[in-house]
C-alpha positions, 0 to 999 in steps of 0.5 A: 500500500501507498507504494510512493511513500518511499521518497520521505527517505531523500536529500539534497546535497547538504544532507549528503554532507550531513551524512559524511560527517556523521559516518566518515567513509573510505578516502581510496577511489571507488573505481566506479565510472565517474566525474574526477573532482574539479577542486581538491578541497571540494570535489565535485560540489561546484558541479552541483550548483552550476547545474541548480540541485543535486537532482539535475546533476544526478541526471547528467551524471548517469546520461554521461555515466551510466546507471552506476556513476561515481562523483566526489563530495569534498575528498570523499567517493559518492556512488549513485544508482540511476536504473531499476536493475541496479536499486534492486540489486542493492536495496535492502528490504529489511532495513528499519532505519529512516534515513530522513529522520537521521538526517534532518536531525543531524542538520537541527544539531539532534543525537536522539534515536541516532546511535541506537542498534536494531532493536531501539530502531523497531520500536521507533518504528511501532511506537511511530506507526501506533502514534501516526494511526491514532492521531488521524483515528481520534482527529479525522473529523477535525481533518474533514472540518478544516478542509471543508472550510478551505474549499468552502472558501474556494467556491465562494470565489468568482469563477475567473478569480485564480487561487493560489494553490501554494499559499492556500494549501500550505497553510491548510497543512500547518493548521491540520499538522500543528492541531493532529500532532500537538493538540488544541493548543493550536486552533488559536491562529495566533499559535498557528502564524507564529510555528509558520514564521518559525517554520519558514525561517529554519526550514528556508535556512536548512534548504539553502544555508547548509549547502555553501556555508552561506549562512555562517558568513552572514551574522543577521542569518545565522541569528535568525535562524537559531532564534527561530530554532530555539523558539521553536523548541520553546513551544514545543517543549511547553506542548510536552509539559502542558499535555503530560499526564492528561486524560485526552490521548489524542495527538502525536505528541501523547503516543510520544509522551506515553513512551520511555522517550526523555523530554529532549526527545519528545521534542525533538521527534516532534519537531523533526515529524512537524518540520517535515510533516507540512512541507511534504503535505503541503507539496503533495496537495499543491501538486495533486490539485494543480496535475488535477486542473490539468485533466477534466478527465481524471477530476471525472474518474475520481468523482466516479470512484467517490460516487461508487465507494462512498454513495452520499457519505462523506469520506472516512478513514476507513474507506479510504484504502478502497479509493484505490484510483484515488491512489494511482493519482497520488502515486502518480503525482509524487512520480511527476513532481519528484516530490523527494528526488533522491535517496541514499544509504551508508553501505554497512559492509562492501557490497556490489552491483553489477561488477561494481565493488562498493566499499564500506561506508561508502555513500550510496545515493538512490537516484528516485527523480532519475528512475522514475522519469526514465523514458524506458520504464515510464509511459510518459516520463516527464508529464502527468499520465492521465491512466488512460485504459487498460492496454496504456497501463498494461504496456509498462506494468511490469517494470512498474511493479519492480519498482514499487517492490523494490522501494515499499521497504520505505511505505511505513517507515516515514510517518510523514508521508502516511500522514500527507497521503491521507490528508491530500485523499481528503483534500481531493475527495472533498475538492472534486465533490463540489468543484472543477478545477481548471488550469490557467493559460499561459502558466508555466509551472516548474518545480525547484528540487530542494529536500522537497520538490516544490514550485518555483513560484506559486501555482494558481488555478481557477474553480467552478462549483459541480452542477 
C-alpha cells in the first residue's frame, strides 16, 4: 500500500554532507565510472550548483555515466544508482532505519534515536506507526472540518478569480499538522502564524544555508535562524509539559509522551515529524490539485470512484484504502513532481552491483527523480499520465511493479508521508465533490528540487462549483 511513500527517505546535497560527517567513509577511489573532482578541497560540489540541485546533476551524471556513476563530495567517493536493475540489486528490504529522520536531525544539531542498534530502531518504528494511526483515528473529523472550510472558501470565489494553490494549501497543512500532532493548543491562529514564521525561517535556512556555508558568513542569518530554532523548541517543549499526564490521548505528541522517550526527545521527534510533516503535505496537495486542473478527465474518474465507494457519505478513514484510483493519482503525482528526488544509504559492509565493488561506508545515493522519469520504464516520463485504459497501463506494468517492490521497504517507515497521503485523499475527495478545477493559460509551472520538490513560484488555478 501507498507504494510512493518511499521518497520521505531523500536529500539534497547538504544532507549528503550531513551524512559524511556523521559516518566518515573510505578516502581510496571507488573505481566506479565517474566525474574526477574539479577542486581538491571540494570535489565535485561546484558541479552541483552550476547545474541548480543535486537532482539535475544526478541526471547528467548517469546520461554521461551510466546507471552506476561515481562523483566526489569534498575528498570523499559518492556512488549513485540511476536504473531499476541496479536499486534492486542493492536495496535492502529489511532495513528499519529512516534515513530522513537521521538526517534532518543531524542538520537541527539532534543525537536522539541516532546511535541506537536494531532493536531501539523497531520500536521507533511501532511506537511511530501506533502514534501516526491514532492521531488521524481520534482527529479525522477535525481533518474533514478544516478542509471543508478551505474549499468552502474556494467556491465562494468568482469563477475567473485564480487561487493560489501554494499559499492556500500550505497553510491548510500547518493548521491540520500543528492541531493532529500537538493538540488544541493550536486552533488559536495566533499559535498557528507564529510555528509558520518559525517554520519558514529554519526550514528556508536548512534548504539553502547548509549547502555553501552561506549562512555562517552572514551574522543577521545565522541569528535568525537559531532564534527561530530555539523558539521553536520553546513551544514545543511547553506542548510536552502542558499535555503530560492528561486524560485526552489524542495527538502525536501523547503516543510520544506515553513512551520511555526523555523530554529532549519528545521534542525533538516532534519537531523533526512537524518540520517535515507540512512541507511534504503541503507539496503533495499543491501538486495533486494543480496535475488535477490539468485533466477534466481524471477530476471525472475520481468523482466516479467517490460516487461508487462512498454513495452520499462523506469520506472516512476507513474507506479510504478502497479509493484505490484515488491512489494511482497520488502515486502518480509524487512520480511527476519528484516530490523527494533522491535517496541514499551508508553501505554497512562492501557490497556490489553489477561488477561494481562498493566499499564500506561508502555513500550510496538512490537516484528516485532519475528512475522514475526514465523514458524506458515510464509511459510518459516527464508529464502527468492521465491512466488512460487498460492496454496504456498494461504496456509498462511490469517494470512498474519492480519498482514499487523494490522501494515499499520505505511505505511505513516515514510517518510523514502516511500522514500527507491521507490528508491530500481528503483534500481531493472533498475538492472534486463540489468543484472543477481548471488550469490557467499561459502558466508555466516548474518545480525547484530542494529536500522537497516544490514550485518555483506559486501555482494558481481557477474553480467552478459541480452542477
Amino acid at each position: 500500500m501507498l507504494d510512493f511513500a518511499i521518497f520521505a527517505v531523500t536529500f539534497v546535497i547538504i544532507l549528503v554532507g550531513a551524512v559524511l560527517y556523521l559516518y566518515p567513509s573510505s578516502r581510496s577511489a571507488s573505481g566506479i565510472p565517474g566525474l574526477n573532482p574539479t577542486e581538491e578541497k571540494d570535489g565535485n560540489i561546484q558541479d552541483i550548483v552550476n547545474q541548480g540541485s543535486l537532482h539535475e546533476f544526478l541526471a547528467c551524471l548517469h546520461g554521461q555515466f551510466g546507471p552506476v556513476a561515481s562523483f566526489w563530495f569534498g575528498g570523499r567517493p559518492v556512488v549513485s544508482l540511476g536504473s531499476v536493475d541496479q536499486l534492486r540489486q542493492h536495496i535492502n528490504p529489511n532495513r528499519t532505519t529512516d534515513s530522513f529522520e537521521t538526517m534532518l536531525k543531524s542538520l537541527l544539531g539532534y543525537r536522539s534515536g541516532m546511535g541506537g542498534g536494531a532493536t531501539e530502531a523497531v520500536m521507533r518504528k511501532k511506537l511511530y506507526e501506533s502514534a501516526v494511526n491514532n492521531t488521524l483515528k481520534e482527529n479525522f473529523p477535525l481533518l474533514l472540518k478544516l478542509v471543508e472550510e478551505l474549499v468552502g472558501k474556494w467556491k465562494s470565489f468568482p469563477k475567473d478569480q485564480h487561487t493560489p494553490l501554494c499559499a492556500h494549501l500550505l497553510g491548510l497543512a500547518m493548521k491540520a499538522v500543528t492541531q493532529l500532532a500537538l493538540g488544541d493548543r493550536f486552533r488559536n491562529d495566533a499559535e498557528v502564524i507564529g510555528f509558520r514564521k518559525n517554520h519558514e525561517a529554519i526550514w528556508s535556512e536548512i534548504g539553502k544555508g547548509y549547502l555553501d556555508g552561506s549562512m555562517e558568513k552572514s551574522s543577521i542569518r545565522k541569528e535568525h535562524y537559531e532564534s527561530a530554532l530555539a523558539e521553536m523548541e520553546t513551544v514545543l517543549m511547553s506542548v510536552a509539559k502542558d499535555r503530560k499526564g492528561q486524560r485526552s490521548q489524542t495527538a502525536f505528541v501523547d503516543a510520544l509522551l506515553q513512551s520511555n522517550l526523555t523530554d529532549r526527545q519528545v521534542m525533538e521527534d516532534s519537531m523533526v515529524f512537524t518540520l517535515a510533516g507540512c512541507v511534504i503535505t503541503a507539496n503533495l496537495c499543491i501538486w495533486a490539485v494543480h496535475f488535477l486542473s490539468t485533466s477534466e478527465e481524471v477530476q471525472e474518474k475520481l468523482h466516479q470512484e467517490l460516487e461508487d465507494v462512498l454513495g452520499s457519505e462523506p469520506v472516512s478513514l476507513d474507506k479510504i484504502p478502497q479509493l484505490r484510483y484515488f491512489q494511482q493519482v497520488l502515486n502518480e503525482t509524487v512520480r511527476t513532481a519528484k516530490l523527494t528526488p533522491i535517496a541514499a544509504q551508508l553501505q554497512e559492509n562492501e557490497g556490489k552491483v553489477d561488477q561494481h565493488i562498493i566499499p564500506k561506508e561508502t555513500l550510496v545515493i538512490y537516484a528516485l527523480g532519475v528512475v522514475l522519469q526514465d523514458a524506458d520504464t515510464w509511459i510518459l516520463p516527464y508529464f502527468f499520465d492521465n491512466i488512460k485504459g487498460k492496454e496504456r497501463e498494461c504496456h509498462h506494468q511490469a517494470k512498474k511493479k519492480d519498482v514499487g517492490l523494490l522501494l515499499t521497504f520505505y511505505t511505513t517507515i516515514s510517518p510523514h508521508f502516511r500522514f500527507a497521503y491521507t490528508v491530500a485523499t481528503v483534500v481531493l475527495s472533498t475538492v472534486v465533490r463540489q468543484l472543477k478545477l481548471h488550469q490557467v493559460k499561459g502558466q508555466v509551472v516548474e518545480a525547484r528540487s530542494e529536500l522537497v520538490s516544490t514550485p518555483k513560484d506559486d501555482t494558481w488555478i481557477t474553480v467552478s462549483k459541480r452542477s
